[in-house]
PyMOL Python script that loads the backbone (N, CA, C, O; Angstrom):
from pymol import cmd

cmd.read_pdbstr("""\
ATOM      1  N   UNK A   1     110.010  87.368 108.684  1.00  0.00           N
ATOM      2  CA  UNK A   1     109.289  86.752 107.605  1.00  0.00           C
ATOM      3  C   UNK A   1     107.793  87.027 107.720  1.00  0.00           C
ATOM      4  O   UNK A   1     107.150  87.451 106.760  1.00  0.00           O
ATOM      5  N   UNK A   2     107.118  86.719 109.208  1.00  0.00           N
ATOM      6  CA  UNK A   2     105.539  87.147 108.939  1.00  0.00           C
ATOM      7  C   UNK A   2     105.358  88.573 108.851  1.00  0.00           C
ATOM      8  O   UNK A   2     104.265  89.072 108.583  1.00  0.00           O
ATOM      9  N   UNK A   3     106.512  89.311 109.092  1.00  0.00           N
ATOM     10  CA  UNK A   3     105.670  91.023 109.344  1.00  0.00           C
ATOM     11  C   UNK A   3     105.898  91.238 107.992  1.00  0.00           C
ATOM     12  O   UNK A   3     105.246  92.242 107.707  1.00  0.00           O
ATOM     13  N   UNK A   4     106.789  90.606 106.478  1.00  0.00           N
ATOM     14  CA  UNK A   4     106.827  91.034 105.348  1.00  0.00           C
ATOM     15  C   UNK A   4     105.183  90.401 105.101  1.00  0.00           C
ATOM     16  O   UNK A   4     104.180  91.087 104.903  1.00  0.00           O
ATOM     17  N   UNK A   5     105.264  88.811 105.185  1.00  0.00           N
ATOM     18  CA  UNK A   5     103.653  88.918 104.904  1.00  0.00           C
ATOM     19  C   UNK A   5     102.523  89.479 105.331  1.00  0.00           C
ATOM     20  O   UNK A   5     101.622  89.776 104.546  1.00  0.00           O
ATOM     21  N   UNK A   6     102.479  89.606 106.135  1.00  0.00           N
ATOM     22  CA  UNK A   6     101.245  90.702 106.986  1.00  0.00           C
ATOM     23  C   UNK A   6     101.293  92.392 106.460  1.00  0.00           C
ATOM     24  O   UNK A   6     100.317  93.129 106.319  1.00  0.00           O
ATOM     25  N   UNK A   7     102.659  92.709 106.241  1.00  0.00           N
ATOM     26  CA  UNK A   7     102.448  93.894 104.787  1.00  0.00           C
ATOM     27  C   UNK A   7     102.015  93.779 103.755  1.00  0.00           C
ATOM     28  O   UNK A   7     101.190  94.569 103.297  1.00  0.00           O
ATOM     29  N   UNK A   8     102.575  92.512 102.977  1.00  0.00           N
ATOM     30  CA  UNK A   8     102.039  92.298 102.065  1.00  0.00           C
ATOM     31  C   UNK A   8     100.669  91.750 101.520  1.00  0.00           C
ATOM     32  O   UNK A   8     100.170  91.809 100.397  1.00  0.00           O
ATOM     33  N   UNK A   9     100.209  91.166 102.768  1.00  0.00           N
ATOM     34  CA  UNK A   9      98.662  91.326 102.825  1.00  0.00           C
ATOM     35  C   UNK A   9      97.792  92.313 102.812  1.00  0.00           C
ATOM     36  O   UNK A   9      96.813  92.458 102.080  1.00  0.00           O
ATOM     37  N   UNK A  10      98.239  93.064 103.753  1.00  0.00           N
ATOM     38  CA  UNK A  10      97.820  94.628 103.910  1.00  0.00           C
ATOM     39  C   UNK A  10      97.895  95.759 102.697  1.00  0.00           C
ATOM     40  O   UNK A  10      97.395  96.863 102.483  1.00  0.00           O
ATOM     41  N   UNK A  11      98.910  94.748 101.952  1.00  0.00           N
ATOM     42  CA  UNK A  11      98.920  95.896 100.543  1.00  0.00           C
ATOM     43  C   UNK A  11      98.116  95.920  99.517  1.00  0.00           C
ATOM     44  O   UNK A  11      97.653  96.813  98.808  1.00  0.00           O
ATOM     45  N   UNK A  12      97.972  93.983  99.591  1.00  0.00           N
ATOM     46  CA  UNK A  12      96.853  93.166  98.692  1.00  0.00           C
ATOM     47  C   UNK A  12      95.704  93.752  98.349  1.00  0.00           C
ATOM     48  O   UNK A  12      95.208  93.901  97.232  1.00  0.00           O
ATOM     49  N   UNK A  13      95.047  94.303 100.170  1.00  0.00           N
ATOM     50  CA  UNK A  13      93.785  94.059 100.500  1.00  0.00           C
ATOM     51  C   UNK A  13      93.481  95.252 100.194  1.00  0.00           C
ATOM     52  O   UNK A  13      92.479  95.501  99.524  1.00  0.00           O
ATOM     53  N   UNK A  14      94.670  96.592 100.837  1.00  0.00           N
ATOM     54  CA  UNK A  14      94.492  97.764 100.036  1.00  0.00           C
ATOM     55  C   UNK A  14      93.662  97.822  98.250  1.00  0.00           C
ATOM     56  O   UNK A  14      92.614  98.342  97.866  1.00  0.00           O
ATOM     57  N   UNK A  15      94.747  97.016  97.523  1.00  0.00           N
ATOM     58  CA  UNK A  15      94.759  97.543  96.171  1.00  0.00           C
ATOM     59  C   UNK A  15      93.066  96.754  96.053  1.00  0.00           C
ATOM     60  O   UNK A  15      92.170  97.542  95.750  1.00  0.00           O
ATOM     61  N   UNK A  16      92.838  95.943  96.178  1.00  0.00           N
ATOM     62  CA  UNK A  16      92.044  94.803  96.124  1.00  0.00           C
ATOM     63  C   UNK A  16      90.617  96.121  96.550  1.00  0.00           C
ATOM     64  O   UNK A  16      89.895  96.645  95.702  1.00  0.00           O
ATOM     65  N   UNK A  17      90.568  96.335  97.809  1.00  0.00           N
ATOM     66  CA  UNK A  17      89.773  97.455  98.042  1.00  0.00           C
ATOM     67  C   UNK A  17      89.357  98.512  97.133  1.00  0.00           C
ATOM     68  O   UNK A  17      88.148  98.685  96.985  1.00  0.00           O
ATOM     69  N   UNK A  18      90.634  99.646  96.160  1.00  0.00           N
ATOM     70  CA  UNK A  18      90.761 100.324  95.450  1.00  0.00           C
ATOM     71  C   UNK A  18      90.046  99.902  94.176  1.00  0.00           C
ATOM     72  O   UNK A  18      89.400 100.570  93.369  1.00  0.00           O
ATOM     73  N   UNK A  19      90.408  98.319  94.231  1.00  0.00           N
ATOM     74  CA  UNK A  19      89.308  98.162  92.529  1.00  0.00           C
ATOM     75  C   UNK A  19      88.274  98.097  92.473  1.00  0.00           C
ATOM     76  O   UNK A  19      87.748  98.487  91.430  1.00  0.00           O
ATOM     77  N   UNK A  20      87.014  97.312  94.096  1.00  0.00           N
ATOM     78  CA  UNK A  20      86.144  97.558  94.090  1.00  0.00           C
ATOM     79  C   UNK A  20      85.417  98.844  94.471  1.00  0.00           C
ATOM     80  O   UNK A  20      84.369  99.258  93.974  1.00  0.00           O
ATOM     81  N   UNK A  21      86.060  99.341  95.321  1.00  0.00           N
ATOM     82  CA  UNK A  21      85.418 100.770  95.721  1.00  0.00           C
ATOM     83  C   UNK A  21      86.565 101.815  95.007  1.00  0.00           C
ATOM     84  O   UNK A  21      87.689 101.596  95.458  1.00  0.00           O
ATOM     85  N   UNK A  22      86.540 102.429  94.433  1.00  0.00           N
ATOM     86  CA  UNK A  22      87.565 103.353  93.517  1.00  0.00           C
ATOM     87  C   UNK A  22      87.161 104.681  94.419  1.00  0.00           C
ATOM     88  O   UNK A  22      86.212 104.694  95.202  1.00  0.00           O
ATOM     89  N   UNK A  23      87.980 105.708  94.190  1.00  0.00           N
ATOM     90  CA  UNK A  23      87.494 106.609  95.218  1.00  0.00           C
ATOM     91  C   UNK A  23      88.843 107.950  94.300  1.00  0.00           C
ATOM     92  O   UNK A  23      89.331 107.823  93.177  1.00  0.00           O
ATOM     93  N   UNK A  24      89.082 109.093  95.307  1.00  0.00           N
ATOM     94  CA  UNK A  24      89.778 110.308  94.292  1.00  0.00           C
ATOM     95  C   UNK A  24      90.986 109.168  94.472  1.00  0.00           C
ATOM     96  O   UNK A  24      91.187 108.236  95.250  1.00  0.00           O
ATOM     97  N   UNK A  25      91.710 109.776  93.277  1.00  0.00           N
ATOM     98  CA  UNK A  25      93.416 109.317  92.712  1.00  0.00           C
ATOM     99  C   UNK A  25      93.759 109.326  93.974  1.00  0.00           C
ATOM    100  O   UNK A  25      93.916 108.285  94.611  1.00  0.00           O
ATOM    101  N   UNK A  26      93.961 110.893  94.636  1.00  0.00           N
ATOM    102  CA  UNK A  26      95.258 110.500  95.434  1.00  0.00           C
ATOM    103  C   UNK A  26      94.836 110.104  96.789  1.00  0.00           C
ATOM    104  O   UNK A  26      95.495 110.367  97.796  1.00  0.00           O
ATOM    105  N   UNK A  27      93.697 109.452  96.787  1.00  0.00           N
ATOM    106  CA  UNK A  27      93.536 108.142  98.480  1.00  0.00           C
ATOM    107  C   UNK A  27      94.112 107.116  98.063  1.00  0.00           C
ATOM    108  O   UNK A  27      94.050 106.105  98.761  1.00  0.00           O
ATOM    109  N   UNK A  28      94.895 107.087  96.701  1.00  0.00           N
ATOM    110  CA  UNK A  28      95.604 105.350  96.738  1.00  0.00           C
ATOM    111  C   UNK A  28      96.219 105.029  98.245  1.00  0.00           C
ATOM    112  O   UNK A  28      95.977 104.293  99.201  1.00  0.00           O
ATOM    113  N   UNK A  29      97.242 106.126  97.819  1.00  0.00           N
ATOM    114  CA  UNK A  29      97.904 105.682  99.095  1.00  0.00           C
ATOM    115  C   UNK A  29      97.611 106.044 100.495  1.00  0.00           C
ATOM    116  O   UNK A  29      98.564 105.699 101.193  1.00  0.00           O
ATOM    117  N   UNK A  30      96.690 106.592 101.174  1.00  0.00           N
ATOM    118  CA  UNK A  30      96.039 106.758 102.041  1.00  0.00           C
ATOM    119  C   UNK A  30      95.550 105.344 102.568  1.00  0.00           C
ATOM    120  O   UNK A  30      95.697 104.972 103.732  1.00  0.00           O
ATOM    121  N   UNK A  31      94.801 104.426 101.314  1.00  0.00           N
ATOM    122  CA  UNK A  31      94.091 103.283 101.172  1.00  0.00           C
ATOM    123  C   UNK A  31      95.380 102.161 102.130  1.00  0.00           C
ATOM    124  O   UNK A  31      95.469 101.589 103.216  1.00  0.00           O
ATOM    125  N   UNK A  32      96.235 102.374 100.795  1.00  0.00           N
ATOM    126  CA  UNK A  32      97.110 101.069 100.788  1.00  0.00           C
ATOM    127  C   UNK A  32      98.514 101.172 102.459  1.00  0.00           C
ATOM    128  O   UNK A  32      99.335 100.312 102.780  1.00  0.00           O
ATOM    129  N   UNK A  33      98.264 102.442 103.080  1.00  0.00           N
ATOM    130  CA  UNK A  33      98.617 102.674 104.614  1.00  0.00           C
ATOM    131  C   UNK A  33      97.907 102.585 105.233  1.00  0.00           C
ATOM    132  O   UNK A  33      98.243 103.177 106.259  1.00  0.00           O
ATOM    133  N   UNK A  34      96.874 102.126 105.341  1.00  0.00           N
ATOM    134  CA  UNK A  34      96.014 102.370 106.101  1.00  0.00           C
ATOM    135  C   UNK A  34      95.568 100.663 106.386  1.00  0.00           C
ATOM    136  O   UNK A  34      95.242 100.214 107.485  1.00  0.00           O
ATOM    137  N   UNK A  35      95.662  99.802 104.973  1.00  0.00           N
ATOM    138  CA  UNK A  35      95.380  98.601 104.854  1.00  0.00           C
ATOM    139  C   UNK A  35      96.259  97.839 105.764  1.00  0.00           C
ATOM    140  O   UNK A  35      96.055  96.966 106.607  1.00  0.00           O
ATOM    141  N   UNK A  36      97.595  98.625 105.192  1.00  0.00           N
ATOM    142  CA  UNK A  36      98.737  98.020 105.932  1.00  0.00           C
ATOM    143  C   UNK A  36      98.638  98.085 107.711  1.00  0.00           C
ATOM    144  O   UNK A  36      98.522  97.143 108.495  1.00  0.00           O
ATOM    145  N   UNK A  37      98.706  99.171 107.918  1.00  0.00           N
ATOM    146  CA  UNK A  37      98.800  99.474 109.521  1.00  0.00           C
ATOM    147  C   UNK A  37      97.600  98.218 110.141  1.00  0.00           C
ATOM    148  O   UNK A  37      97.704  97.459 111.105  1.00  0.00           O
ATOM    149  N   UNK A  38      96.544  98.381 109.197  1.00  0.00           N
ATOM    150  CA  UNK A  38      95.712  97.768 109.827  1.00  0.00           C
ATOM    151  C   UNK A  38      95.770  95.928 109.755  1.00  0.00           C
ATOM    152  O   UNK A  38      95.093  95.253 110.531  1.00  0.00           O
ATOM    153  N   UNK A  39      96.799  95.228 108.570  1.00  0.00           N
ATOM    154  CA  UNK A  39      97.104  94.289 108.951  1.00  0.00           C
ATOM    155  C   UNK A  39      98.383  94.142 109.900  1.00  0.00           C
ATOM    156  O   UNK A  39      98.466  93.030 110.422  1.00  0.00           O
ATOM    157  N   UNK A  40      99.342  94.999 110.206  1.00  0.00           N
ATOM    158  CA  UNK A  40      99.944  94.894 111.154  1.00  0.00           C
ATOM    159  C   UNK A  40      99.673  94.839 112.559  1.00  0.00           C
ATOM    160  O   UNK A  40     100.334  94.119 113.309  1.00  0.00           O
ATOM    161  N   UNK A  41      98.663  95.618 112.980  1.00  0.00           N
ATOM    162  CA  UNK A  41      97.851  95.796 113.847  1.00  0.00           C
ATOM    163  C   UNK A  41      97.203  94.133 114.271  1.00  0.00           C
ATOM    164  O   UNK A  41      97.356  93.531 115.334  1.00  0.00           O
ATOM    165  N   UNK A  42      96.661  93.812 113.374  1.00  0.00           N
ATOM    166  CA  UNK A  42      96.473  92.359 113.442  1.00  0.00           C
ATOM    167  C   UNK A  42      97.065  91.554 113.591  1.00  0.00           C
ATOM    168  O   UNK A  42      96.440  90.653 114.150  1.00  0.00           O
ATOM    169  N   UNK A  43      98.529  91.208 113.285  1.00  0.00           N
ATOM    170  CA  UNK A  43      99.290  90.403 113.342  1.00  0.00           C
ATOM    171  C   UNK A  43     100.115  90.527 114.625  1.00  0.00           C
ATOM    172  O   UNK A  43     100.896  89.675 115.048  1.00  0.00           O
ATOM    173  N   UNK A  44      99.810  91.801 115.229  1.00  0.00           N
ATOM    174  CA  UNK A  44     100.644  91.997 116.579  1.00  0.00           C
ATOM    175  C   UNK A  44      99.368  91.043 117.699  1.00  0.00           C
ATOM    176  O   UNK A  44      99.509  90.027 118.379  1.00  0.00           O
ATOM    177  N   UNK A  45      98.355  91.811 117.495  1.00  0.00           N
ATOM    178  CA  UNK A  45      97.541  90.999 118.354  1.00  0.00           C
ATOM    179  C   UNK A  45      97.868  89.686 118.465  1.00  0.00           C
ATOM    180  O   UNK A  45      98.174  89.158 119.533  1.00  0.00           O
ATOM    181  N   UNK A  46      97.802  88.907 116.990  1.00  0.00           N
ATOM    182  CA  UNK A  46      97.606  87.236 116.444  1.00  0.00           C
ATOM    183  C   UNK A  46      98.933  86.911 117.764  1.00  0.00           C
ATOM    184  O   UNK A  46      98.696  86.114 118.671  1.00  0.00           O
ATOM    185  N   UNK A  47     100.542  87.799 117.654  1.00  0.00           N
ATOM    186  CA  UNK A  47     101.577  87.272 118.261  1.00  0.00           C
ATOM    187  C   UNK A  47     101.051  87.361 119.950  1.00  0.00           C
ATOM    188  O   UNK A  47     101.416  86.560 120.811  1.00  0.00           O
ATOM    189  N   UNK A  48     100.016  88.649 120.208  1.00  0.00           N
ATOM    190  CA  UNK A  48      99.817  88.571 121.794  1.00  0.00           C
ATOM    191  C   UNK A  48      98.892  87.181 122.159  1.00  0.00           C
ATOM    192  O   UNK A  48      98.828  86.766 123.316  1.00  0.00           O
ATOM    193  N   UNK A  49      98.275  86.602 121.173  1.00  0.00           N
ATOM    194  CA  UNK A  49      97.695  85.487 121.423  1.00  0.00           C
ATOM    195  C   UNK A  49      98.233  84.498 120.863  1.00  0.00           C
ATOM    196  O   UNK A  49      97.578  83.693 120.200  1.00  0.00           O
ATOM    197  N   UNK A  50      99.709  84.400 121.077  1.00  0.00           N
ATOM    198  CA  UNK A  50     100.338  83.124 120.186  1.00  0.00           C
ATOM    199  C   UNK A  50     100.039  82.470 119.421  1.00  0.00           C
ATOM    200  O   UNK A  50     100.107  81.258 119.623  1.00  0.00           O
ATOM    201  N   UNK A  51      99.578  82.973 118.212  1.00  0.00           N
ATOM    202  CA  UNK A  51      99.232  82.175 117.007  1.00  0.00           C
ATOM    203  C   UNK A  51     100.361  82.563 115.971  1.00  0.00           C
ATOM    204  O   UNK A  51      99.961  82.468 114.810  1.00  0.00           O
ATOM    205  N   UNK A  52     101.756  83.004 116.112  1.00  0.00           N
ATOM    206  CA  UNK A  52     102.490  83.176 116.121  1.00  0.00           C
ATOM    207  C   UNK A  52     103.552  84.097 116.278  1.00  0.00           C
ATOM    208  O   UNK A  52     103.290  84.959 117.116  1.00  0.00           O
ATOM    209  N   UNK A  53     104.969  84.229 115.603  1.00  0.00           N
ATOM    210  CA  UNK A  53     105.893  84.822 116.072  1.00  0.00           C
ATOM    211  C   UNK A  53     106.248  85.930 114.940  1.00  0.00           C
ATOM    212  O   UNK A  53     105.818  85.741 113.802  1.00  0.00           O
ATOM    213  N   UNK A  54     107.076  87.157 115.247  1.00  0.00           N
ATOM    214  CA  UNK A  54     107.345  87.676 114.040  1.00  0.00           C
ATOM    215  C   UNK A  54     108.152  86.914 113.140  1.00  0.00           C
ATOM    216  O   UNK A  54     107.874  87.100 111.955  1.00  0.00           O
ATOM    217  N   UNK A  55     109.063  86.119 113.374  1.00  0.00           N
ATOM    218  CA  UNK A  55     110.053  85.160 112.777  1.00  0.00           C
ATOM    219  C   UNK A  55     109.310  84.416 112.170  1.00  0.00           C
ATOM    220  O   UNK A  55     109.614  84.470 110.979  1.00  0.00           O
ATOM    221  N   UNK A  56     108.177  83.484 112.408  1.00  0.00           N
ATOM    222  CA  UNK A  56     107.519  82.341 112.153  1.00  0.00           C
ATOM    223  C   UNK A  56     106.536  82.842 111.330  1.00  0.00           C
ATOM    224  O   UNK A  56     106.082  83.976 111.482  1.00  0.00           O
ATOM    225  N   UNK A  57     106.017  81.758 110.101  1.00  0.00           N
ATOM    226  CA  UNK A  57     104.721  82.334 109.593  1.00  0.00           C
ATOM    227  C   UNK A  57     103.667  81.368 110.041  1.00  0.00           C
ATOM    228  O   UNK A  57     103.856  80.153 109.990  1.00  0.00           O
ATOM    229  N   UNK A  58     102.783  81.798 110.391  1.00  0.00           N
ATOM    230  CA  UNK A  58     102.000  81.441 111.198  1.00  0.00           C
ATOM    231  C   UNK A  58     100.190  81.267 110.319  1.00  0.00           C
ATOM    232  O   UNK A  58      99.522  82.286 110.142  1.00  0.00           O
ATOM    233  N   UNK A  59      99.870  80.430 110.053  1.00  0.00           N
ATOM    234  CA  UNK A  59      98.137  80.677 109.247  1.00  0.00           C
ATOM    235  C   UNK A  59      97.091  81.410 110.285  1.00  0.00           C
ATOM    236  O   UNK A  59      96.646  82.352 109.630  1.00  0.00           O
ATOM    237  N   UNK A  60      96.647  81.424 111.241  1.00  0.00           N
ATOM    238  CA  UNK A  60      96.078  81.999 112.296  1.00  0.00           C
ATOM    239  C   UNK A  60      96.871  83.566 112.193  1.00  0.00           C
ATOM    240  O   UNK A  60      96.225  84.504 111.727  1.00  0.00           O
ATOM    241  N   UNK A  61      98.031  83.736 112.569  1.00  0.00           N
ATOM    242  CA  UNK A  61      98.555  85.692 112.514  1.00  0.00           C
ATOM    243  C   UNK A  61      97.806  86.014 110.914  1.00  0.00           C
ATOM    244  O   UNK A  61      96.922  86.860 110.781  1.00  0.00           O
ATOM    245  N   UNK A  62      98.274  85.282 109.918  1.00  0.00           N
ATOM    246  CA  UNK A  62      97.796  86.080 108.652  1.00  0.00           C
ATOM    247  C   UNK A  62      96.223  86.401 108.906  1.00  0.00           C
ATOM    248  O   UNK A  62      95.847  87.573 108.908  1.00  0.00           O
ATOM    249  N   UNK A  63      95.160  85.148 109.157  1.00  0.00           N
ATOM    250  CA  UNK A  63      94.119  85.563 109.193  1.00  0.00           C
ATOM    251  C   UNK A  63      93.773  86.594 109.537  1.00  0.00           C
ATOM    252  O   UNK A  63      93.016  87.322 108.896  1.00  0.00           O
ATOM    253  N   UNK A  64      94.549  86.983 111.232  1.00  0.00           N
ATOM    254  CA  UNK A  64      94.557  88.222 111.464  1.00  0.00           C
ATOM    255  C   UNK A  64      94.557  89.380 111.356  1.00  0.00           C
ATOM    256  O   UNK A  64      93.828  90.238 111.854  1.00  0.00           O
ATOM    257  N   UNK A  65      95.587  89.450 110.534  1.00  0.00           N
ATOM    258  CA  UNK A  65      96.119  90.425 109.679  1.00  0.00           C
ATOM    259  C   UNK A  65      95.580  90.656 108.555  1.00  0.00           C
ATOM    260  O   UNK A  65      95.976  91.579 107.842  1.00  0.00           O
ATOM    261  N   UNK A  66      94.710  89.952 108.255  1.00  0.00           N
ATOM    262  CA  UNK A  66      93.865  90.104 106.894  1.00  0.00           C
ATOM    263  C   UNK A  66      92.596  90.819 107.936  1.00  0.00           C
ATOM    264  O   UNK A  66      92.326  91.963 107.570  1.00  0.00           O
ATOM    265  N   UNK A  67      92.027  90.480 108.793  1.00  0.00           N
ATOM    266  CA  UNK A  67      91.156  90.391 109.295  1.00  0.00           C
ATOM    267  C   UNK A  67      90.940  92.023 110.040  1.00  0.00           C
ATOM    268  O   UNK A  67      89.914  92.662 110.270  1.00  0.00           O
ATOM    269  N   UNK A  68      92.472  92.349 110.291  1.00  0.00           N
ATOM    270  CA  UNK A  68      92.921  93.772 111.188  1.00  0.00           C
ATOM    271  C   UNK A  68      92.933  95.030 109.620  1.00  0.00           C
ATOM    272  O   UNK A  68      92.692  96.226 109.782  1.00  0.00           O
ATOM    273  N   UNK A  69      93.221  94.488 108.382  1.00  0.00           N
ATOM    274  CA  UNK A  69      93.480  95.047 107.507  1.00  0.00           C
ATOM    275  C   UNK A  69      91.792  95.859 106.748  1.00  0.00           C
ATOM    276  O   UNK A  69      91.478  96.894 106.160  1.00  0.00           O
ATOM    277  N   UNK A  70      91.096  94.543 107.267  1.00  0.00           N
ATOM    278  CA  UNK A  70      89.941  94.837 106.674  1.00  0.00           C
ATOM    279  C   UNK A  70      88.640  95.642 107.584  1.00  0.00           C
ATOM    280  O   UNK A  70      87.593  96.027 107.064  1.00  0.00           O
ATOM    281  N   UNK A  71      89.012  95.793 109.136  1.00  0.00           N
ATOM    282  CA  UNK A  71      88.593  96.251 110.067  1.00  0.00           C
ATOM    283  C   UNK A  71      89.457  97.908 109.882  1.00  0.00           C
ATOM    284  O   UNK A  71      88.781  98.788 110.415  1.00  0.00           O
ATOM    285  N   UNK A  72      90.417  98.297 109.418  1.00  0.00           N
ATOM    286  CA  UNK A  72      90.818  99.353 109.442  1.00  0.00           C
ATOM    287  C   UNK A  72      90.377  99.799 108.092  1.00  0.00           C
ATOM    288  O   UNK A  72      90.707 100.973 107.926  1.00  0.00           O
ATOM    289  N   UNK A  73      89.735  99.281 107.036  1.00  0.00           N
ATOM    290  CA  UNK A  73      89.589  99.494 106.263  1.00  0.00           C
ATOM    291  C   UNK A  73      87.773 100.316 106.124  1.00  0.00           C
ATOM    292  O   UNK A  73      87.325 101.396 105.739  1.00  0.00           O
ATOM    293  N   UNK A  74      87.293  99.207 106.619  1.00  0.00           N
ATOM    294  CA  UNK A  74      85.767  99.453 107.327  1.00  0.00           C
ATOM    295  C   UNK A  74      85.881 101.100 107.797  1.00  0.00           C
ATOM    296  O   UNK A  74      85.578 102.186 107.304  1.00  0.00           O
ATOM    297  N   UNK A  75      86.358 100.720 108.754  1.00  0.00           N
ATOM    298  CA  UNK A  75      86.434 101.972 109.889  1.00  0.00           C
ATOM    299  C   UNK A  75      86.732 103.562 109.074  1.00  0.00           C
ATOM    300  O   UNK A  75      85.933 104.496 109.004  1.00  0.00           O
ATOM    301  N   UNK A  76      87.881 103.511 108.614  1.00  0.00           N
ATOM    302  CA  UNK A  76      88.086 104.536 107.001  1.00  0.00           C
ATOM    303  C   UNK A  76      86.729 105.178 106.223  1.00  0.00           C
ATOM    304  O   UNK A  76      86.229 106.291 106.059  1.00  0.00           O
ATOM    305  N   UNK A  77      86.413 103.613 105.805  1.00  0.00           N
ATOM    306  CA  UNK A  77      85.215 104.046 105.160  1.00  0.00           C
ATOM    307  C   UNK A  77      84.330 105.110 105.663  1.00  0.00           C
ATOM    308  O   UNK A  77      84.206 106.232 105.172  1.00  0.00           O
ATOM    309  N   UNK A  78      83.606 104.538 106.906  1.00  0.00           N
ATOM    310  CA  UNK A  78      82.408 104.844 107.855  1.00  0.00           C
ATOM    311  C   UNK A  78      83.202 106.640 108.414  1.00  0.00           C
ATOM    312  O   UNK A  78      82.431 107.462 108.910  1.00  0.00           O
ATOM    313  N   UNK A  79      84.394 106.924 108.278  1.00  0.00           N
ATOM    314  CA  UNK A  79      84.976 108.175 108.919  1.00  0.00           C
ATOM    315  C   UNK A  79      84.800 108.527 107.501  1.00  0.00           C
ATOM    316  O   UNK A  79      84.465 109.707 107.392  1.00  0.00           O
ATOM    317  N   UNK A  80      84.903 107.955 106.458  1.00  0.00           N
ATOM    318  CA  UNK A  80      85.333 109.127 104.913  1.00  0.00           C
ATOM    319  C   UNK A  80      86.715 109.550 105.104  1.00  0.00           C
ATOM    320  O   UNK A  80      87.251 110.563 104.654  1.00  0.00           O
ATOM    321  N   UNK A  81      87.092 108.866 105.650  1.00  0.00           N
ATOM    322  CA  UNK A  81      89.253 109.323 105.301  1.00  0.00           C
ATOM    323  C   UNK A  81      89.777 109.219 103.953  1.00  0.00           C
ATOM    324  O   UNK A  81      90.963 109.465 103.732  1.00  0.00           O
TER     325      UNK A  81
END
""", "prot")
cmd.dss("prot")
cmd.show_as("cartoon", "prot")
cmd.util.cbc("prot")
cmd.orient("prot")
Protein backbone atom coordinates (compact mmCIF):
# COMPACT_ATOMS: atom_id res chain seq x y z
CA UNK A 1 0.00 0.00 0.00
CA UNK A 2 2.77 2.77 0.82
CA UNK A 3 5.10 1.90 -2.19
CA UNK A 4 1.70 2.49 -4.52
CA UNK A 5 1.58 5.85 -2.65
CA UNK A 6 5.07 6.89 -2.72
CA UNK A 7 4.68 6.23 -6.71
CA UNK A 8 2.01 7.96 -6.83
CA UNK A 9 3.47 10.83 -5.24
CA UNK A 10 6.39 10.64 -7.29
CA UNK A 11 4.16 10.84 -10.30
CA UNK A 12 2.21 13.87 -8.83
CA UNK A 13 5.30 15.76 -8.24
CA UNK A 14 6.66 14.75 -11.64
CA UNK A 15 3.61 16.13 -13.60
CA UNK A 16 3.25 19.01 -11.06
CA UNK A 17 7.04 19.86 -11.95
CA UNK A 18 6.27 19.60 -15.86
CA UNK A 19 3.59 22.43 -15.51
CA UNK A 20 5.74 24.73 -13.80
CA UNK A 21 8.97 24.23 -15.49
CA UNK A 22 7.84 22.81 -19.08
CA UNK A 23 10.87 21.69 -20.84
CA UNK A 24 11.22 19.46 -24.67
CA UNK A 25 8.00 16.98 -25.11
CA UNK A 26 9.84 14.03 -24.81
CA UNK A 27 11.52 14.69 -20.99
CA UNK A 28 7.87 13.96 -19.86
CA UNK A 29 8.80 10.88 -19.10
CA UNK A 30 12.31 11.18 -18.17
CA UNK A 31 10.63 13.82 -15.55
CA UNK A 32 7.88 11.59 -14.26
CA UNK A 33 10.90 8.42 -13.66
CA UNK A 34 12.92 10.20 -12.30
CA UNK A 35 10.25 11.85 -9.79
CA UNK A 36 9.30 8.48 -9.09
CA UNK A 37 12.68 6.73 -8.34
CA UNK A 38 13.29 9.64 -6.41
CA UNK A 39 10.19 9.27 -4.16
CA UNK A 40 10.92 5.72 -3.77
CA UNK A 41 14.25 6.37 -2.81
CA UNK A 42 12.69 8.29 -0.03
CA UNK A 43 10.37 6.09 1.22
CA UNK A 44 13.02 3.31 1.53
CA UNK A 45 15.09 5.52 3.67
CA UNK A 46 11.64 6.81 5.74
CA UNK A 47 11.31 2.49 6.26
CA UNK A 48 15.33 2.43 7.32
CA UNK A 49 14.29 4.96 9.90
CA UNK A 50 11.00 3.44 10.89
CA UNK A 51 8.64 5.88 10.06
CA UNK A 52 7.16 3.16 8.38
CA UNK A 53 6.57 -0.13 6.62
CA UNK A 54 6.01 -1.03 2.98
CA UNK A 55 2.59 -2.57 4.07
CA UNK A 56 1.69 0.39 6.34
CA UNK A 57 1.00 3.96 5.26
CA UNK A 58 2.84 5.88 7.18
CA UNK A 59 2.64 10.27 7.17
CA UNK A 60 6.44 10.68 7.97
CA UNK A 61 7.54 7.80 4.76
CA UNK A 62 5.26 10.01 2.40
CA UNK A 63 6.93 13.17 3.54
CA UNK A 64 9.83 11.45 2.53
CA UNK A 65 9.05 10.44 -0.45
CA UNK A 66 7.80 13.66 -1.46
CA UNK A 67 10.85 15.07 -0.08
CA UNK A 68 13.31 12.20 -2.04
CA UNK A 69 11.07 13.01 -5.18
CA UNK A 70 11.85 16.57 -5.07
CA UNK A 71 15.65 16.18 -4.24
CA UNK A 72 15.93 13.96 -7.40
CA UNK A 73 14.21 16.35 -9.12
CA UNK A 74 16.57 19.36 -8.08
CA UNK A 75 19.52 17.33 -8.84
CA UNK A 76 18.09 16.64 -12.73
CA UNK A 77 17.70 20.05 -13.01
CA UNK A 78 21.28 21.35 -11.89
CA UNK A 79 22.76 18.10 -14.35
CA UNK A 80 20.21 19.28 -17.37
CA UNK A 81 18.94 15.56 -17.76
Amino acid sequence: MALLVWLLSGLLLGLLKRLLMPGPPGSLVATLTLSMIGALIGGYIATYFELGTLATFHIGALVMAIIGAVVMLLVAARLRI
